[in-house]
N, C-alpha and C positions, 0 to 999 in steps of 0.2 A: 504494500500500500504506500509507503515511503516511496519507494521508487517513481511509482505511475505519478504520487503529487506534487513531485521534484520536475519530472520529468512535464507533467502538464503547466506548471506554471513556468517554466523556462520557453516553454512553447508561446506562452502568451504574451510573458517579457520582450520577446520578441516581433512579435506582431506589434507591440507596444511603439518597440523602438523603430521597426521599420516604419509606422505610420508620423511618429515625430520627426525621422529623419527625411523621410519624404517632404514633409511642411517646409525643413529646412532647406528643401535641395540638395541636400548629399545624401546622393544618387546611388555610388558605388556603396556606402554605407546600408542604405537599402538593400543593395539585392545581396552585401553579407548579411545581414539581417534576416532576409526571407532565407537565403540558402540556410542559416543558423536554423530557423524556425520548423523546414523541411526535414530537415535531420533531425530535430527532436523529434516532431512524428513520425518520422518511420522506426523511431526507438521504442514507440509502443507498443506493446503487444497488440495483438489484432485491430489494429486500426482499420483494416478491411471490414471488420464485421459490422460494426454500428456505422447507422448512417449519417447522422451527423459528424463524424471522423472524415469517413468515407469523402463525404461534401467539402468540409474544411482541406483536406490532401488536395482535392481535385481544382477548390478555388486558389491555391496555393502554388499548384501545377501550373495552374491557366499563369497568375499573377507573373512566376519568375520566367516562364515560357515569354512574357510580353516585354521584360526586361531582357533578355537575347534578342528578342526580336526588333527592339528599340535602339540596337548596337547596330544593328544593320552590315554584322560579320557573318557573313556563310557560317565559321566555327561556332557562333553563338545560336542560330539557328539550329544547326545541327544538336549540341549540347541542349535545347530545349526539346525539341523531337524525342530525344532519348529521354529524356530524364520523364515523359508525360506518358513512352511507352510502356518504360521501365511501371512507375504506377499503375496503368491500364492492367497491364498483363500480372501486379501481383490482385488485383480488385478481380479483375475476371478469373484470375487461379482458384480466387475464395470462393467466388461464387460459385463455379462449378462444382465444386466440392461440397459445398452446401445442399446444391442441388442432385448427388449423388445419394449422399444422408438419404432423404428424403425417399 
């Protein structure tokens, strides 16, 4: 339980400070921010399964996806592509398996 409320509030911290730093305009502080805040959720355990997780990863995905994409580098495109796969394919992993249960 220590872990998940360490690990949940580091996640928001983050979201905190990405949205402060954005007001400021430092930008690159931003998207370590977001990258920070990505990495604590995928430290949760099953973050796949509830949906509200599910939704917050996926709004998060979109969010740093639009920062590669605002670099306007092929490599940061590319590095977003992945990084929204990589989620897609562990959310659709669960869910199959969900749906196997059943």
């Amino acid at each position: 339980d220590k872990m998940k409320e360490t690990t949940d509030s580091g996640s928001w911290l983050y979201d905190v400070s990405a949205r402060f730093n954005d007001e400021m305009g430092r930008k690159e502080e931003v998207f370590g921010d977001l990258m920070r805040q990505y990495r604590s959720l995928q430290a949760q355990p099953n973050w796949e399964e509830g949906e509200a997780d599910r939704a917050r990863m996926v709004s998060l995905v979109a969010e740093i996806a639009g920062h590669h994409k605002a670099g306007g580098k092929r490599e940061g495109l590319v590095k977003g592509k992945l990084l929204a796969n990589g989620v897609a394919k562990r959310i659709r992993t669960k869910c199959e398996a969900e749906s196997e249960k059943e």
